[in-house]
N, C-alpha and C positions, 0 to 999 in steps of 0.2 A: 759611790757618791758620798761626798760629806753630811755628816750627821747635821740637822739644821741645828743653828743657836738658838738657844729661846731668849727672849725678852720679857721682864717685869718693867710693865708702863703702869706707873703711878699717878693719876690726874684725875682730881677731884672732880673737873668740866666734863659733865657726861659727852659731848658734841667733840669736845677734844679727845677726850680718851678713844673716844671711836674712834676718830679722824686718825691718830697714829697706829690703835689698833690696827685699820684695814691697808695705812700703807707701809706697816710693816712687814705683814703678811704680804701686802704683793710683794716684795721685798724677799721674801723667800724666809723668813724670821715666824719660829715659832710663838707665840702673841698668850701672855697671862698681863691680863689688869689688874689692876686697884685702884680702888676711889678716895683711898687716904693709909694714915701713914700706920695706920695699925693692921689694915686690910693688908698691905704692903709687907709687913713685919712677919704675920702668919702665911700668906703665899712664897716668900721669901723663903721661910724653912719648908714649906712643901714643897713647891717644885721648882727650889733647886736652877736659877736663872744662872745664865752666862754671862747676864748684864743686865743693871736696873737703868731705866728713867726714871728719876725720879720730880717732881715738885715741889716748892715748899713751902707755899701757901696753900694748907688743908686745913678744914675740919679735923676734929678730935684730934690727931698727933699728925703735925708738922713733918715734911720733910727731912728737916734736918735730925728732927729728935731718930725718927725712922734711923734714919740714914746711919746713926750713931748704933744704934740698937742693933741695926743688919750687921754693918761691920762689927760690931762686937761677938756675935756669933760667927760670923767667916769674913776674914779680912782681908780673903782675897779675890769678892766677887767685884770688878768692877761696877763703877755708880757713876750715872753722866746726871747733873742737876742741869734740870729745863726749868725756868725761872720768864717772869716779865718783867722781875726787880733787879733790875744790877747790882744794886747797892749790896744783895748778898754774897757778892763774891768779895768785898770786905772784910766780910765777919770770918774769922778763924773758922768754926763751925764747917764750916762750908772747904775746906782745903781739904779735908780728907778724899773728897771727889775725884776719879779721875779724869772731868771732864767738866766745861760749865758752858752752857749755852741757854743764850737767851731765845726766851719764845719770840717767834717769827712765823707769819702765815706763809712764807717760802719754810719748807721742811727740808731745804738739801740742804742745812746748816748742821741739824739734827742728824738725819739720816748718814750724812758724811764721818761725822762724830762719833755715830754707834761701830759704823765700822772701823773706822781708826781704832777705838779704844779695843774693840773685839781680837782685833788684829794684833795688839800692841801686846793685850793680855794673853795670846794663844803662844805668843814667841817670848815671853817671860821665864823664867825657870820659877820651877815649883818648888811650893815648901817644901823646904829638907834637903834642894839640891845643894846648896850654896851651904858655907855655912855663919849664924848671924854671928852680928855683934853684940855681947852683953857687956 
């Protein structure tokens, strides 16, 4: 049997953080929260996700700053931003994502997303196979 993927869900909304918590777990997804974008930053280096959710409307450090910080230590976890603002997928900021969806109380928008992006990242070649351009 396949090793489950875990998931880093970032959401300030304790009722939403749940809410995706428990359908991601039904979901067959190993499930770590944060409530904002520092809590986010430190679970990120501990354990080590397959894939973040991220927000970016938080307390203490924003989304994106997070988002900037993660990948700056590993750039090659994928990041899906969950948003209620459109207007952020304008900002530059925000393209480094590999995925953007806006919040919706149907979650097979979300849900459909994490596994594309899971899927996309699993058959990527890894660092060192390829070789870059400088």
């Amino acid at each position: 049997m396949a090793e489950k993927k875990k998931l880093l869900i970032v959401e300030d909304d304790e009722n939403q953080r749940r809410l995706y918590e428990v359908t991601f777990k039904r979901d067959g997804y190993d499930v770590v929260v944060a409530a904002d974008g520092t809590e986010a930053i430190e679970k990120a280096r501990r354990d080590k996700p397959d894939l973040i959710v991220m927000d970016i409307r938080m307390p203490r450090r924003d989304g994106i700053d997070a988002m900037q910080k993660i990948l700056g230590e590993d750039k090659h976890v994928p990041i899906v931003i969950n948003t209620a603002y459109p207007s952020h997928q304008q900002n530059f900021m925000t393209w480094a994502a590999d995925a953007y969806v806006i919040k919706s109380a149907d979650l097979s928008k979300l849900r459909e997303t994490v596994k594309e992006v899971l899927e996309r990242s699993e058959s990527a070649p890894e660092a060192g196979d390829s070789p870059s351009e400088e």
